[in-house]
C-alpha positions as semicolon CSV with decimal commas, in nm:
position;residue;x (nm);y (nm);z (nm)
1;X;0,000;0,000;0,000
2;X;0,293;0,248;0,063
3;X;0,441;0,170;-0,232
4;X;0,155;0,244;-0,433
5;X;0,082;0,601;-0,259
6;X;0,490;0,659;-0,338
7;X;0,438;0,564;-0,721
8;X;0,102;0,814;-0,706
9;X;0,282;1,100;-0,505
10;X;0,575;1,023;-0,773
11;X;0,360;1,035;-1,096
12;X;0,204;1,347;-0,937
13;X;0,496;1,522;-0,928
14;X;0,603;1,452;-1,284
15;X;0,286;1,603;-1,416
16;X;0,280;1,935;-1,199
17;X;0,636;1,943;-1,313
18;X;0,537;1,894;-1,686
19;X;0,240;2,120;-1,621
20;X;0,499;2,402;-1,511
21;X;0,766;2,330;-1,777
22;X;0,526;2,408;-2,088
23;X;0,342;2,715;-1,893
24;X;0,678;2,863;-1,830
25;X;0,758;2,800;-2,223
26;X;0,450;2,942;-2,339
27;X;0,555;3,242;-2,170
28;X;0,905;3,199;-2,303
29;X;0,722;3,205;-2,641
30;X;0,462;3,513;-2,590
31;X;0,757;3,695;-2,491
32;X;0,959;3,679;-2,783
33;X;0,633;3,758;-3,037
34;X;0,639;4,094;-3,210
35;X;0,490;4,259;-3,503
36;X;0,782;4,386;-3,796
37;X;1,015;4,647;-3,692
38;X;1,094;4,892;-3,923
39;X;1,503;5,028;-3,918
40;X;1,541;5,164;-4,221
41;X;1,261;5,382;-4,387
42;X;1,096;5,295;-4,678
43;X;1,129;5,516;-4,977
44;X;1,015;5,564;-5,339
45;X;1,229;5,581;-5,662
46;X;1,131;5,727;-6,054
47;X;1,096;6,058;-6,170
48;X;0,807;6,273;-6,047
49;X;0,639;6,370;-6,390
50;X;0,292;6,277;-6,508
51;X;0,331;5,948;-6,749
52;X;0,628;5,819;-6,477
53;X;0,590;5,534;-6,286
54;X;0,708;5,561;-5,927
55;X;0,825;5,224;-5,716
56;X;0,790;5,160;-5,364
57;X;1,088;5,038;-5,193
58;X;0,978;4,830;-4,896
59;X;1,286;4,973;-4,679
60;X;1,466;4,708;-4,390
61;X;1,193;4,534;-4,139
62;X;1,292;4,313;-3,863
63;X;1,074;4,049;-3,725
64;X;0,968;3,660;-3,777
65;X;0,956;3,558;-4,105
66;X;0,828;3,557;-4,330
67;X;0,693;3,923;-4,364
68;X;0,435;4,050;-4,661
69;X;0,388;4,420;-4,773
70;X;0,083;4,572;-4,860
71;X;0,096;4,952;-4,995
72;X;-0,132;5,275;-5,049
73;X;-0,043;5,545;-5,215
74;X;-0,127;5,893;-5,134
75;X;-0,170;6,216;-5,334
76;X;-0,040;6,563;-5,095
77;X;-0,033;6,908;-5,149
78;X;0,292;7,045;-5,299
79;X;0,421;7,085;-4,937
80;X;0,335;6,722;-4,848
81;X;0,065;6,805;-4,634
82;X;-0,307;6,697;-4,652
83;X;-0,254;6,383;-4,798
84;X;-0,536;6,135;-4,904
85;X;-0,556;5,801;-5,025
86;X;-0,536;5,729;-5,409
87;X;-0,844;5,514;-5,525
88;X;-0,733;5,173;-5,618
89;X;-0,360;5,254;-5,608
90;X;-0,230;4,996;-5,355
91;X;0,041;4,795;-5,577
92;X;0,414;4,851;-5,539
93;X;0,403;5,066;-5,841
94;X;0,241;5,399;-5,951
95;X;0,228;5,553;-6,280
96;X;0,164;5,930;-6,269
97;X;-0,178;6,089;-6,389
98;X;-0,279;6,441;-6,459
99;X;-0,476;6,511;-6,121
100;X;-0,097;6,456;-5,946
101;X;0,030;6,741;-6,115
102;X;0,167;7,001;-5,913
103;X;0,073;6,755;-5,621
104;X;0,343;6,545;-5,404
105;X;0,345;6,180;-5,379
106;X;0,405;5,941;-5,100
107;X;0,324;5,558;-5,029
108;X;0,231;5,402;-4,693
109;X;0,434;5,043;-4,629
110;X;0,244;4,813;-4,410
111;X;0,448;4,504;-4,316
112;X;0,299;4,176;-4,182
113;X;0,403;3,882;-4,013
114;X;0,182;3,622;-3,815
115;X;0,252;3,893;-3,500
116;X;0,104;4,189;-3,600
117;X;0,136;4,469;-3,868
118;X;0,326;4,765;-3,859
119;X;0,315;5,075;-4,127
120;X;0,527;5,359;-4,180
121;X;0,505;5,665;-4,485
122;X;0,782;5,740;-4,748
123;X;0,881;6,111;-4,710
124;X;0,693;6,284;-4,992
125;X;0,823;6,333;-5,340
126;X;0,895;6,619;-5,542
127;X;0,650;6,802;-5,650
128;X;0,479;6,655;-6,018
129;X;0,547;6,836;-6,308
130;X;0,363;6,803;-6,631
131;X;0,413;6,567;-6,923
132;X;0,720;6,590;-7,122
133;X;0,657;6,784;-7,444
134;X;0,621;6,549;-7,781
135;X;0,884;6,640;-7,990
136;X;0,850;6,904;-8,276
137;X;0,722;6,706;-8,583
138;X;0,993;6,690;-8,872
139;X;1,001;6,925;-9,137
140;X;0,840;6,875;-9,493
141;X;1,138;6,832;-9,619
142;X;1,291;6,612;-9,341
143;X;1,559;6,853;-9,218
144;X;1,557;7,030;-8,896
145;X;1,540;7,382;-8,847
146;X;1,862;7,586;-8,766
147;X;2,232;7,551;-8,940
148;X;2,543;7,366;-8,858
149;X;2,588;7,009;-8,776
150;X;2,302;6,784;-8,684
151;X;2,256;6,425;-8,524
152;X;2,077;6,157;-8,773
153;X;1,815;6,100;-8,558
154;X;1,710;6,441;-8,662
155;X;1,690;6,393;-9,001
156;X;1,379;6,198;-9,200
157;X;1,235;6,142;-9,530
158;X;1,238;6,277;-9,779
159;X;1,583;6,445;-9,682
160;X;1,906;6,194;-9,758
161;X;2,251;6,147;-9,604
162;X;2,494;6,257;-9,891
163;X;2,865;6,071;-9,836
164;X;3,076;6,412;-9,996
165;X;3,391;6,381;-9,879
166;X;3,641;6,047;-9,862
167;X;4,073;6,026;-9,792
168;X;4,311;5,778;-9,781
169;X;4,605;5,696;-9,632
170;X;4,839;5,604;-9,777
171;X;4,810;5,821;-10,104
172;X;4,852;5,675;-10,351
173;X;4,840;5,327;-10,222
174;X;5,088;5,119;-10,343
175;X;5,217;4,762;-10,422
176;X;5,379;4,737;-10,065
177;X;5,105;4,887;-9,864
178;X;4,978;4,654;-9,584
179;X;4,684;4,886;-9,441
180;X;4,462;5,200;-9,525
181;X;4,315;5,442;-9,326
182;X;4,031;5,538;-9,501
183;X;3,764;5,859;-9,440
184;X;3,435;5,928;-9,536
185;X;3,235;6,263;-9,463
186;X;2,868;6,242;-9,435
187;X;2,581;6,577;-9,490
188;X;2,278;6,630;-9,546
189;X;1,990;6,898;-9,579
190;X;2,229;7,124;-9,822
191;X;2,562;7,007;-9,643
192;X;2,514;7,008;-9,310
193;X;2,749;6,766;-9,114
194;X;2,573;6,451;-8,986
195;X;2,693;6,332;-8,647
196;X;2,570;5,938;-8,571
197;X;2,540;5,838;-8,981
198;X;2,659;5,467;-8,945
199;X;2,918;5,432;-9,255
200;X;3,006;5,081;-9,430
201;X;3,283;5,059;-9,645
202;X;3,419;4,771;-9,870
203;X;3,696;4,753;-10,159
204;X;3,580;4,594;-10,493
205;X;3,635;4,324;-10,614
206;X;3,619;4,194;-10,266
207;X;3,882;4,022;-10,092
208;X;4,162;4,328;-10,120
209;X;4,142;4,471;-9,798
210;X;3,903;4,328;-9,513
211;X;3,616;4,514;-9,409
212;X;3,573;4,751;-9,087
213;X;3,307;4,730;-8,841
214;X;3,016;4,962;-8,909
215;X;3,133;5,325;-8,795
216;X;2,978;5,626;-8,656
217;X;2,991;5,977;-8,791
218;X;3,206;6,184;-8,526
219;X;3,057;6,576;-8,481
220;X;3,211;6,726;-8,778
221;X;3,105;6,412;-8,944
222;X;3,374;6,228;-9,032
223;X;3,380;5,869;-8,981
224;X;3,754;5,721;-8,981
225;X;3,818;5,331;-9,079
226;X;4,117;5,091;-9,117
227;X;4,157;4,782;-9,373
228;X;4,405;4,592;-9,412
229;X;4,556;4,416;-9,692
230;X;4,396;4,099;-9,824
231;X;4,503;3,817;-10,089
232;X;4,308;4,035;-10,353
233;X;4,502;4,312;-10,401
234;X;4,658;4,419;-10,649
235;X;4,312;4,271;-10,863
236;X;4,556;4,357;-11,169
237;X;4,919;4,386;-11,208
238;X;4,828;4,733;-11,434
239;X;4,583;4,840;-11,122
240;X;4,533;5,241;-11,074
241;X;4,250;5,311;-10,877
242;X;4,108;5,110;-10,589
243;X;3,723;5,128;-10,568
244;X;3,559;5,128;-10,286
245;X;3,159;5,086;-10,207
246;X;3,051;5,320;-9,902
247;X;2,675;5,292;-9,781
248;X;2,585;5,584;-9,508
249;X;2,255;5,533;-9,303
250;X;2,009;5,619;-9,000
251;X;2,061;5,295;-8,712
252;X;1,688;5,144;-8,782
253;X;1,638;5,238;-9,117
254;X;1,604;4,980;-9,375
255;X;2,035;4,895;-9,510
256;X;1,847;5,008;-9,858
257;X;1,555;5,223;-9,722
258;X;1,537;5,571;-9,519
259;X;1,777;5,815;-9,556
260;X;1,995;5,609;-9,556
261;X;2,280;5,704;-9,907
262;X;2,519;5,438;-10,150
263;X;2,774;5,518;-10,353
264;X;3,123;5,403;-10,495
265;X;3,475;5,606;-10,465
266;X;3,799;5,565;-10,566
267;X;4,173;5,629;-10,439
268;X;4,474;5,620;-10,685
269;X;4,713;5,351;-10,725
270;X;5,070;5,303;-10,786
271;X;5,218;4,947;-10,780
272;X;5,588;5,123;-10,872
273;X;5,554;5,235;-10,462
């Protein structure tokens, strides 16, 4: 019979024990749950113009993971007071409408774990300007206004890029020469230097000197190439003038289409060098 109460008193104490252990961790546990804590702000990137998109940036949170963000963004005055919510704007991006001109932007962060939620507001932006302004439309004639040099991208139908001007080095070229530095000047719109024209260039026949990589038109719109000596050349032993096939033209337009201009040059020759 004393044994038995001993086993009972025994088992008794295990439970109470047991009992105390997990209330004690359930404490333990409460203790350590909290909602996300924010330690570094969140902010908002893009330009402030109507047409932009802005992009919340969810800033640094602490807490158990994991943690989801929710956002709302909010039109202010242009001092970044009296802020509302934006109807239906409550993704992580924000593209820029008329009514937030001359307005301020910001975006509220709210941060959620299985703890809690905390939110904190983005500083304001700038204040929104208007639109960008479209581009003048091109010319009739495809040239734009004003005089001296002008970038391709300026220049449309039914204007064309005009190569008018070509060197070589060396002149003449002769039977020893191993490489050429060849130059090509590029107008348009009544001889107006073209800055950007992409120029091609290639000796025929082919196989005389190799062919350069596609160059660009510098600001006084020259574009400068080397090529070096192939099997090909001389094509004769009685050769005198080495041709040369040089296409000028607008990056997008058609190789045989736009503005873009063809034609075939020639340097002297003399094999006796």
């Amino acid at each position: 019979m004393r044994k038995t109460r001993l086993k009972l008193a025994t088992f008794g104490a295990l439970v109470l024990a047991g009992v105390v252990a997990a209330t004690l961790v359930g404490i333990g546990s409460a203790a350590t749950q909290a909602a996300p804590v924010n330690t570094a702000p969140p902010t908002i990137s893009g330009t402030a113009r109507v047409g932009e998109t802005l992009t919340a940036n969810n800033g640094t949170w602490t807490g158990d993971a994991p943690i989801t963000y929710t956002y709302q963004w909010q039109r202010c005055d242009k001092d970044g007071g009296s802020c509302a919510a934006i109807g239906g704007a409550n993704g992580k991006t924000y593209e820029l409408k008329n009514p937030d001109k001359d307005n301020t932007i910001r975006v509220r962060v709210t941060a959620t774990n299985r703890d809690g939620a905390t939110q904190r507001t983005t500083t304001p932006t700038g204040i929104v300007q208007d639109k960008a302004a479209a581009p003048p439309p091109p010319a009739a004639n495809g040239c734009p206004a004003g005089s001296g040099p002008i970038a391709v991208a300026a220049v449309g139908p039914p204007a064309r890029l005009v190569v008018d001007g070509q060197s070589v080095a060396p002149s003449p070229v002769g039977a020893s020469t191993r490489s050429l530095t060849v130059r090509f000047h590029v107008s348009a719109c009544g001889g107006r230097a073209v800055t950007g024209a992409l120029v091609y260039a290639t000796a025929v026949p082919f196989n005389q000197f190799s062919i350069p990589p596609e160059t660009a038109t510098g600001g006084d719109g020259w574009a400068t190439m080397t090529m070096n000596r192939q099997s090909g050349y001389p094509a004769t032993p009685s050769q005198q003038l080495l041709v040369v096939f040089v296409r000028a033209r607008k990056s997008g337009d058609p190789l045989l289409g736009g503005i873009s201009t063809r034609r075939l040059v020639s340097f002297p020759v003399n094999l006796s060098r």
